[in-house]
C-alpha positions as CSV (number, residue, x, y, z in Angstrom):
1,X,108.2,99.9,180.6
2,X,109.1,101.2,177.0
3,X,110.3,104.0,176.5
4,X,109.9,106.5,173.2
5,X,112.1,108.8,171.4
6,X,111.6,110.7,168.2
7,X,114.3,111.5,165.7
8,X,113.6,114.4,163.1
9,X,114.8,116.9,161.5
10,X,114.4,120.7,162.6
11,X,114.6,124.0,161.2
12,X,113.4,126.9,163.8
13,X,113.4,130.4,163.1
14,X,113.9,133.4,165.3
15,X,111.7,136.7,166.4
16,X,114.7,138.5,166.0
17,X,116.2,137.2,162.7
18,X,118.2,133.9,162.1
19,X,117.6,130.4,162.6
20,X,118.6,127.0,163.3
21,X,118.8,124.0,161.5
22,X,119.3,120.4,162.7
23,X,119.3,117.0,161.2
24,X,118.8,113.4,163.2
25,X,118.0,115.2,166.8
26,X,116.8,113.1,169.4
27,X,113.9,113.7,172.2
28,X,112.6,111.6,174.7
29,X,109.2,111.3,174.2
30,X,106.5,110.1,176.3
31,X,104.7,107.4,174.1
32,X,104.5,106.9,170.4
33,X,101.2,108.6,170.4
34,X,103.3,111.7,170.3
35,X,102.5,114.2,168.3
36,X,104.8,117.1,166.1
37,X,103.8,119.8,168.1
38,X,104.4,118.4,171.4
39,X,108.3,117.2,170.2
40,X,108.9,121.1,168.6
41,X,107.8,122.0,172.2
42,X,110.2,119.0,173.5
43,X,112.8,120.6,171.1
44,X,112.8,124.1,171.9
45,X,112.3,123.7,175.4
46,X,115.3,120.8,175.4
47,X,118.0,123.7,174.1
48,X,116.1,126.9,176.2
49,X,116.0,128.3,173.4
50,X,114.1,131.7,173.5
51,X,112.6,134.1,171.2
52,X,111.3,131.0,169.0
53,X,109.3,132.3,166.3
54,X,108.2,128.7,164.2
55,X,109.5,125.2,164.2
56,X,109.4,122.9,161.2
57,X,109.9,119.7,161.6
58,X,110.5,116.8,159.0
59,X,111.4,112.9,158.8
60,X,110.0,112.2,162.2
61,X,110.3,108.7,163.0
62,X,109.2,107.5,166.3
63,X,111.6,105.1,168.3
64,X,111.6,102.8,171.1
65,X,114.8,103.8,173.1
66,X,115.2,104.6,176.4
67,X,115.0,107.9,177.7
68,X,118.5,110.1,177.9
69,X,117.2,113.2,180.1
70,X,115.9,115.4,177.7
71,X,115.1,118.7,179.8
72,X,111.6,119.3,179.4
73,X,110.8,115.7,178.7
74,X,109.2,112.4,180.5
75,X,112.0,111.5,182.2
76,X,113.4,115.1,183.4
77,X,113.9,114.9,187.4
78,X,112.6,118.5,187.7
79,X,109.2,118.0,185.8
């Protein structure tokens, strides 16, 4: 079976100030169908990050690669 990940670029802010910025992160993702708001949940939910305010994301490319564990994601044991 093939398997999905997208690579993006992410810039989150914070409900109590500051942010977060990354470039060329990788989610698994569970088909290529996939769409932004279900990787800035995949995201978020891969770092437990909490008091997330918003979540921009930008230069997503969907990839076929196999899945490395992302917490949260298609291939996380505990889901």
């Amino acid at each position: 079976m093939t398997q999905y990940r997208a690579v993006f670029d992410a810039e989150i802010s914070f409900s109590n100030d500051g942010g977060l910025q990354a470039q060329g992160f990788r989610v698994d993702v569970p088909g290529p169908d996939v769409t932004e708001d279900e990787i800035g949940r995949l995201f978020v939910t891969s770092l437990d990050l909490l008091m997330t305010q918003t979540v921009a994301l930008r230069n997503v490319r969907i990839i076929e690669e196999a899945h490395k564990g992302t917490r949260g994601g298609p291939s996380d044991p505990g889901q």
